[in-house]
N, C-alpha and C positions, 0 to 999 in steps of 0.2 A: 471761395467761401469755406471758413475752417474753423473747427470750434476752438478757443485758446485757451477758454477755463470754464470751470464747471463750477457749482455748489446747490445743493438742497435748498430749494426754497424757500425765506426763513420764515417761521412761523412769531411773528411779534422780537423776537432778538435777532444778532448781526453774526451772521457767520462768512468767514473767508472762502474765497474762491479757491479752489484746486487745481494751479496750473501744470499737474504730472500727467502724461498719456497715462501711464499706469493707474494711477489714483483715479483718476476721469472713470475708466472702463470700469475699475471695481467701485467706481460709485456707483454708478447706473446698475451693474449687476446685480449688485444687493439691496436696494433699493427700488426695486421693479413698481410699485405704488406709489409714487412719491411722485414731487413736482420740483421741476429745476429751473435754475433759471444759467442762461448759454452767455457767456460773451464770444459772439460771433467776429469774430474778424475778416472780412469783406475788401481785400486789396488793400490792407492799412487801414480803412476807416472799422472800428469797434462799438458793438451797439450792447446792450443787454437784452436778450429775449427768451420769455417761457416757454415753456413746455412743457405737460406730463396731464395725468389720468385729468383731472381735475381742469385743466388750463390747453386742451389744444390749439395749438397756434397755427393758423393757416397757414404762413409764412414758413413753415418746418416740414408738411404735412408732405412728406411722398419724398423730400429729400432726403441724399446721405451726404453728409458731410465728414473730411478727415476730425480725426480731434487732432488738434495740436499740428504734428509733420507728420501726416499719413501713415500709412500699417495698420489702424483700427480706423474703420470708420462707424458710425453711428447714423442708422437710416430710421427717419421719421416717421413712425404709422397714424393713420387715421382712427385709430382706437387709443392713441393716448400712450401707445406703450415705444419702445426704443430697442432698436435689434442693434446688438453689435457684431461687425461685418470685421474680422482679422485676415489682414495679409493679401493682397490682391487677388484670391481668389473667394471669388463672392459664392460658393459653393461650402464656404466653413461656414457660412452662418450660425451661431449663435443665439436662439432666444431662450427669452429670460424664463417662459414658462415649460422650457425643456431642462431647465440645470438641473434639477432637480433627478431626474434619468442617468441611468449608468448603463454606459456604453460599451459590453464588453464581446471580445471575440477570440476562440481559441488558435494557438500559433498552428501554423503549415509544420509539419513532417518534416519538411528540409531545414525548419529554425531549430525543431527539435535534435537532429541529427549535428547541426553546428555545438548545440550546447555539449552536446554528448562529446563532443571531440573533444574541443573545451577544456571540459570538465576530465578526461581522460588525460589532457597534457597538463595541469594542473594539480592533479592529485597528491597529495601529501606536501604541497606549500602553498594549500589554500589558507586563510586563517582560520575555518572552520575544522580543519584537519588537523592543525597544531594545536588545537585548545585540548585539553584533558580531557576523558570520558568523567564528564560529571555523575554521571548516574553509579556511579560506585561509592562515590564522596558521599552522596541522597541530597544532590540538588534539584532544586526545581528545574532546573534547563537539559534534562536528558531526550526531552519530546523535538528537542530541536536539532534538523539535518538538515540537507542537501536537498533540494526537490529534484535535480537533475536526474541523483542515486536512487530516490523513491520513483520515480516516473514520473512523466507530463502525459497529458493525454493531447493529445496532437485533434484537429480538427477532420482528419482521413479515421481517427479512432472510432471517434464520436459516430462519422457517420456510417462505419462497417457495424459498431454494436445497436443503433437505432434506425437501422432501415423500415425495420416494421411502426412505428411508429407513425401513430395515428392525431396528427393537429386538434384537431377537433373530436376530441373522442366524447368526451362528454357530452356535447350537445345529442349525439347520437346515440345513448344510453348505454353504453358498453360496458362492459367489466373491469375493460381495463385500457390504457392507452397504447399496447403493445397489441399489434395485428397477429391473429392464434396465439397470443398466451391470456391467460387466465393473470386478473391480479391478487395479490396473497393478502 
C-alpha cells in the first residue's frame, strides 16, 4: 500500500492531484490543518481516501504508508495530523508542530581545528582575500570577513567558560545565572 498522489481537499472547485514525492511531503508540511484526499494504490488497484483534522479515516489510522517509491513515508495519527517519516530510519521523524524549532549545535574542537588548517592552506586565494579592502573606498561591505580569522567558539569553549552555570537560576531567585558571581 503507497500513496501515489496527493491534493488538498477541495473546498466547492477542482483541484489537481500532486503526483511529485517532493511536492507530496511539502504539501502536508505546510498545510498541517488541512484535509486531503490520498489516491492509495493497493497492488495496482487505486482508490481515493481522506484524511485530515476534520475527516479521520479509520482505514489510515495508526498506518504509514511510502508516498510514491519509498524514502518518505507518511504515518497516520489518531488526532488527525500526519507525521512525515524520511529515509529508513524512523528515528528522523519529522512533526509538523516541531518545524517551527531551530535545531542548533556548536562544532567539536577537532572541526574547528580542520577549518583552521583549511583556512591556513588557502589564504591569499580565497575569494574573500582577493576582493579589495572596501573600507578605504567607504563601502558598506568593510563589516564583512572570515569567521575562521575572527574565531569559532567550539562547543569544549562553551563549556570551559560556563561551568558555573546555573539551569534553573531563576526559579530559585538568584542574582544571577552564573554560580558565585553577582549579575551587572
Amino acid at each position: 500500500m503507497k500513496i501515489a498522489r496527493a491534493r488538498l481537499k477541495p473546498m466547492g472547485g477542482v483541484t489537481e492531484f500532486i503526483s511529485a514525492q517532493g511536492r507530496i511531503k511539502s504539501l502536508l508540511q505546510k498545510n498541517t490543518d488541512e484535509n486531503f484526499d490520498f489516491v492509495i494504490d493497493e497492488k495496482g488497484n487505486k482508490s481515493v481516501i481522506s484524511f485530515g483534522i476534520d475527516n479521520i479515516n479509520p482505514e489510515l489510522v495508526g498506518k504509514t504508508l511510502d508516498i510514491i517509491n519509498g524514502g518518505v513515508k507518511a504515518k497516520f495519527n489518531k488526532d488527525g495530523s500526519i507525521e512525515i517519516i524520511e529515509g529508513s530510519n524512523e528515528s528522523r521523524i519529522m512533526r509538523f508542530k516541531d518545524f517551527e524549532k531551530v535545531y542548533e549545535s556548536l562544532p567539536r574542537q577537532h572541526t574547528i581545528d580542520q577549518l583552521k588548517k583549511l583556512r591556513k592552506l588557502t589564504k591569499g586565494i580565497d575569494i574573500g582575500d582577493r576582493v579589495p579592502n572596501m573600507k578605504q573606498q567607504g563601502a558598506n561591505i568593510h563589516f564583512m570577513h572570515n569567521p575562521v580569522d575572527s574565531g569559532i567558539e567550539s562547543y569544549e569553549d562553551f563549556e570551559k567558560h560556563n561551568k558555573g552555570f546555573i539551569p534553573s537560576w531563576n526559579s530559585t531567585h538568584k542574582m544571577g545565572p552564573f554560580d558565585g558571581r553577582k549579575s551587572s
